[in-house]
C-alpha positions in Angstrom: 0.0 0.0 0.0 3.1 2.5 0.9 5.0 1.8 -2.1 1.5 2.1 -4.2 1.1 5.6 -2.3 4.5 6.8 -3.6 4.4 5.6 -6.9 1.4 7.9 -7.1 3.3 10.6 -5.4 6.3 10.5 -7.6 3.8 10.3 -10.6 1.9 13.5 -9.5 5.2 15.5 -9.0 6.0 14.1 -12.2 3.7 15.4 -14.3 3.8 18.6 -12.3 7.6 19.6 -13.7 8.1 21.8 -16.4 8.1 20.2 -20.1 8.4 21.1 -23.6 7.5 19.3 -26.7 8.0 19.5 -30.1 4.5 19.2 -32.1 5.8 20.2 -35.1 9.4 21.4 -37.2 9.2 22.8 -40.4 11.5 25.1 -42.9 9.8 28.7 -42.8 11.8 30.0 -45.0 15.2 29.6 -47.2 16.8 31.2 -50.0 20.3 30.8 -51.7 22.1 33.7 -53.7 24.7 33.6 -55.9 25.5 36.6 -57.5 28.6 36.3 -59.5 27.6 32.7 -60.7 29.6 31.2 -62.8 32.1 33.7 -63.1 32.6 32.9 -59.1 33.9 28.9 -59.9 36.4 30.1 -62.1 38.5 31.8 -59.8 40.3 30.1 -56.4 37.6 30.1 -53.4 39.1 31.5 -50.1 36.1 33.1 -48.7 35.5 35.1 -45.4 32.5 33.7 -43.7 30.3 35.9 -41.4 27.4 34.0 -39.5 24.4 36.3 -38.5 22.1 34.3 -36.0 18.7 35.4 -34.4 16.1 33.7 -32.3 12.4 34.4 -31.9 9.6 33.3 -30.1 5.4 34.1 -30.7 2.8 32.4 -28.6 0.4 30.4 -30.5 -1.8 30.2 -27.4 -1.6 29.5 -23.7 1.0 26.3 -24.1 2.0 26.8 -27.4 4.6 28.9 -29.1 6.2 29.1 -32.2 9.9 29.5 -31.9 12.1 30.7 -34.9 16.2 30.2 -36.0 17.1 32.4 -38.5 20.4 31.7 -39.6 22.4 34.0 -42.4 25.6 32.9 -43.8 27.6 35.3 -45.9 30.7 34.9 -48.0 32.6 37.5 -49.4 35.9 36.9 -51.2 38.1 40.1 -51.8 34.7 42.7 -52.3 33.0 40.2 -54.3 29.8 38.4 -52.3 30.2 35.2 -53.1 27.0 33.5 -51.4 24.5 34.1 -49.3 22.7 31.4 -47.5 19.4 32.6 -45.0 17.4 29.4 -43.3 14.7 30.0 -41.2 13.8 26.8 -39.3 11.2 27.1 -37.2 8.9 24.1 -34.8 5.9 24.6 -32.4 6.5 23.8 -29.2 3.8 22.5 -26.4 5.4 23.9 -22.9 3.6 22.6 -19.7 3.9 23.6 -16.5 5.8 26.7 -16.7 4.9 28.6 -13.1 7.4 31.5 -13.7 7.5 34.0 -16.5 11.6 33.4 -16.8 11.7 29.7 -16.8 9.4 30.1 -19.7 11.3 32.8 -21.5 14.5 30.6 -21.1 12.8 27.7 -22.4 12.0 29.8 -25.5 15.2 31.7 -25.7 17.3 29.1 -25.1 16.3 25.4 -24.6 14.1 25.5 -27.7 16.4 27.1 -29.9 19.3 24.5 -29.1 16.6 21.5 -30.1 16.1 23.7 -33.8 19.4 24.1 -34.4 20.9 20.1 -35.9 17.6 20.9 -38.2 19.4 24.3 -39.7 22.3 23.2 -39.4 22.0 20.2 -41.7 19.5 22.9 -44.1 22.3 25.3 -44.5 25.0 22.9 -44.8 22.8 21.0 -47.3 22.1 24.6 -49.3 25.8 25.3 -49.4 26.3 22.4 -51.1 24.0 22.2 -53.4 25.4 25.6 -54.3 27.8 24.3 -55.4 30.6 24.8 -52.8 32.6 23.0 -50.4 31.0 21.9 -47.5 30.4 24.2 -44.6 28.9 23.2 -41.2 28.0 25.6 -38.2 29.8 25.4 -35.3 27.8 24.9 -32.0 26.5 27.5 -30.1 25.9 28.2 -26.9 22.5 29.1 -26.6 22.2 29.7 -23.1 25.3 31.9 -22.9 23.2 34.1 -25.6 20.4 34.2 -23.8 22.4 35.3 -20.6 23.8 37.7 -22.8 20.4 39.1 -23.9 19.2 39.4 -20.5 22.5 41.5 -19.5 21.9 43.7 -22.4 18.1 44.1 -21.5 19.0 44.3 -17.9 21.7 47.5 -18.7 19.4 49.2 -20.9 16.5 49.4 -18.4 19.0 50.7 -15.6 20.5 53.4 -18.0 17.0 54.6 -19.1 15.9 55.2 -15.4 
């Protein structure tokens, strides 16, 4: 009877922790440019590579948000642009049991971004590619040190405006 009593016990607090679940990934967006194509094959590729990244969340409705990677990949050789790659992977994700504001905003800002990014990662890599260029793959980031970052920057602002 006790350990029936527990089970119960360590169900309920179970079901009463924070989750978040993907219902649904999906490519928003994506667009390749190449603008000096085919002129750009002929000469030797030795590009500088810039990396624009942004995260963004909407609410669907009470549990549900839709949370957004946009990813931007640049190369430029000499003044030239060589390609530019832009992905925007996005997923809707179910969270549950969220009883502060800012465990929910770090779920959004950071936890669910980290689960979208192997999907545009492997979109971008994949677009490079197909491109016809040499395989390029994002490093990982650290989406939790961003997000820290974010609040810093929010947290200065609102001290300096008062």
């Amino acid at each position: 009877m006790a350990d029936k009593e527990a089970d119960q016990a360590r169900d309920q607090e179970q079901t009463e922790q924070p989750r978040v679940a993907i219902q649904k990934v999906y490519l928003r967006d994506a667009s390749v440019e190449v603008p000096d194509g085919p002129d750009v094959f002929t000469r030797e590729f030795n590009p500088k590579l810039n990396v624009d990244l942004n995260t963004q969340a909407q609410t669907l409705s009470e549990e549900s948000y839709q949370v957004m990677l946009t990813v931007t990949v640049t190369a430029q050789q000499e003044e030239a642009t060589v390609y530019i790659v832009e992905v925007q992977q996005a997923a809707v994700f179910h969270l549950q049991n969220f009883e502060h504001e800012a465990q929910r905003a770090h779920a959004l800002g950071a936890y669910c971004p980290n689960m979208l990014f192997p999907f545009v990662r492997e979109t971008v890599a994949d677009m490079v590619q197909r491109a016809g260029f040499p395989q390029f793959l994002l490093q990982p980031v650290n989406f939790d040190a961003l997000y820290q970052q974010q609040l810093q920057q929010q947290n200065g602002q609102d001290s300096a405006s008062q």
